[in-house]
C-alpha positions, -999 to +999 in steps of 0.1 A: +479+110+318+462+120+348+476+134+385+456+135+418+469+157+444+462+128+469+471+149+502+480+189+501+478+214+531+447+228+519+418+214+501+383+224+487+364+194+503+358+192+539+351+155+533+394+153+529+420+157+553+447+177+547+484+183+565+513+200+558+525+177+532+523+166+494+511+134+478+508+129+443+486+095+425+494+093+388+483+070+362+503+067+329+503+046+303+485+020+322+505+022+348+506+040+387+524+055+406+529+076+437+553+106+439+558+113+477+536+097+508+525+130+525+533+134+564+514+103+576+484+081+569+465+101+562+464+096+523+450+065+528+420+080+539+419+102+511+426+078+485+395+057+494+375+087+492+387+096+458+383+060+448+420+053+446+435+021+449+469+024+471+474-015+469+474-014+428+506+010+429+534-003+408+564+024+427+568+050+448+590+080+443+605+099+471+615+130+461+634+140+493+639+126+530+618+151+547+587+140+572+561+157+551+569+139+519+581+104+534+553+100+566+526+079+545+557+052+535+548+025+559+505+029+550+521+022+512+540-003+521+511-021+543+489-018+516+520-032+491+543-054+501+560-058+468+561-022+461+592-004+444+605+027+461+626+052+441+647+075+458+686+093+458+710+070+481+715+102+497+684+098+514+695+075+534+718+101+549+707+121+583+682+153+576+671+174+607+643+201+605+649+230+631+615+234+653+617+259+676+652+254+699+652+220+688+666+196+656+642+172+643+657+141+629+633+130+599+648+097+597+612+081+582+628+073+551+658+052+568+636+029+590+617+014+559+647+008+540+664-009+568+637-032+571+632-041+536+659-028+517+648-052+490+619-032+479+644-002+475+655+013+439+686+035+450+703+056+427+729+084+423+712+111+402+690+098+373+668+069+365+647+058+345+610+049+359+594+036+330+595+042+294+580+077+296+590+087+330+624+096+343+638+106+381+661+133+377+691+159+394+694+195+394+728+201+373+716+235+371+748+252+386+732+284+401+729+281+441+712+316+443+682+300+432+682+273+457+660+274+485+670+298+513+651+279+545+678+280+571+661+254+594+670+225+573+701+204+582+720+181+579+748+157+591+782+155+568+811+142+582+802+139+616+789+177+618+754+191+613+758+215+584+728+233+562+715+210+541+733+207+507+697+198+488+716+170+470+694+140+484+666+160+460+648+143+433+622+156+405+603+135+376+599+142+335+567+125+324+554+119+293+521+117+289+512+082+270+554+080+264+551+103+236+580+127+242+574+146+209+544+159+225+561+173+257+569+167+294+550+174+329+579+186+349+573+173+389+594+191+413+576+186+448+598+206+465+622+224+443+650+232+470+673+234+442+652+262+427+631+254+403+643+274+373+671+258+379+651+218+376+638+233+342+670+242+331+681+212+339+650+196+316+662+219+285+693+204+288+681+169+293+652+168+265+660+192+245+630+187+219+603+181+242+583+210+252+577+215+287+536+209+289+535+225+325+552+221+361+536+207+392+552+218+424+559+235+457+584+260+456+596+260+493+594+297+503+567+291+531+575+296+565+565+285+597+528+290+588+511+295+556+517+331+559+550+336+565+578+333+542+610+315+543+633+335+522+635+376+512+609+386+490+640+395+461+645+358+462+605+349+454+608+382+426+641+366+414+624+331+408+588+348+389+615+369+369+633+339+354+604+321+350+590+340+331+621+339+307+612+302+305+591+288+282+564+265+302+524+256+299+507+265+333+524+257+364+507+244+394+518+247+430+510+233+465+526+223+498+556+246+507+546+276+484+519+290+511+496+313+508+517+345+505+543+333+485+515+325+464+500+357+459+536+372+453+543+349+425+505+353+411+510+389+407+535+386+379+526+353+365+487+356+370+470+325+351+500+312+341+506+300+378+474+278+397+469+263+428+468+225+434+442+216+465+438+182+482+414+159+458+421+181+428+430+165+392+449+177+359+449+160+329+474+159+299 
């Protein structure tokens, strides 16, 4: 099994470009897939520097309707036309992201599907991908560990109201199908905390071991720097973690820099960083 982190905010090549979203290219089983598009087109640049084929893409999984995960959609779909898009029906709900004094509506996700609903795979809260990989809920029942950002919104019953996280998706992947062997767990976002999506994962596949977990962790503010949530809240997170029994865990995106360094102080090389044009291997 291999992943490429295909687009990141930061990368150790200045021949990539980077933005402040996630794409992730894997191959499994002889088959490929992308999980998330980044924030624009960007990742088609990317991929034909990294030797990447977009147009040999089986499916698409969108993890959550947010700009920086849904942007690349349409440079997918140009490249595919027959390609299979996984995502919550809840994404097809309105999302807004607070910039400034203003609501962004991130409504990227919507246009495509009324377009060409026909290349859309909808579904509630789980579903299965392929043999070995599966597109899963949080039924993880703890809401302190969900993400604190109070600029994301949403509209429910004709009011804009926090967002509720529920149009959130994250992947179990077996590498070669073997699920005696273990799952990657792929949580791009985690808004629903990601103790929680392992958890959930125990529950789910309960003699698999959990090879490692790929994700951002959404405590990164406005910049890189900055923090969306209290520091208790990133502490909270390490200290269950590390009551959960995981192989490394990578992280990217909308963990930032200091949020980082925080977690890295109690997990140390337990916990990595995922740069644009890196790859891991299972």
């Amino acid at each position: 099994m291999r992943i490429v982190a295909l687009i990141e905010n930061t990368s150790a090549s200045e021949k990539l470009k980077v933005e402040h979203g996630i794409s992730l290219y894997v191959e499994n089983a002889g088959i490929r897939y992308l999980i998330d598009t980044g924030a624009s087109d960007k990742i088609s640049f990317n991929a034909k520097r990294l030797g990447i084929d977009i147009s040999g893409i089986s499916a698409v999984m969108i993890s959550h309707n947010n700009y920086a995960h849904t942007g690349g959609l349409d440079e997918v779909y140009k490249n595919n036309k027959d390609i299979r898009i996984y995502a919550k029906k809840a994404c097809l709900g309105s999302y807004y992201m607070k910039q400034s004094l203003v609501r962004v509506h991130m409504n990227k996700f919507g246009y495509l599907h009324e377009e060409h609903p026909e290349n859309f795979v909808l579904y509630n809260s789980f579903q299965q991908i392929d043999s070995g990989f599966f597109a899963m809920s949080n039924e993880h029942p703890d809401s302190s560990f969900f993400c604190e950002d109070k600029n994301l919104y949403m509209k429910k019953d004709g009011k804009i109201v926090h967002d509720d996280f529920g149009h959130e998706s994250f992947y179990v992947i077996f590498p070669e199908n073997n699920r005696q062997a273990g799952a990657v767990v792929v949580a791009p976002c985690a808004l629903c905390g990601i103790t929680n999506i392992l958890r959930t994962v125990r529950k789910r596949f309960p003699g698999s071991p959990i090879l490692s977990v790929i994700g951002g962790f959404h405590i990164m503010g406005s910049t890189t720097k900055k923090l969306s949530c209290t520091i208790d809240h990133v502490e909270k997170t390490v200290n269950e973690l590390m009551t959960i029994e995981t192989g490394t865990i990578y992280t990217f995106h909308c963990t930032g820099i200091t949020g980082y360094g925080i977690m890295k102080q109690n997990l140390g090389d337990r916990l990595q960083y995922l740069q644009t044009g890196e790859e891991l291997a299972f």
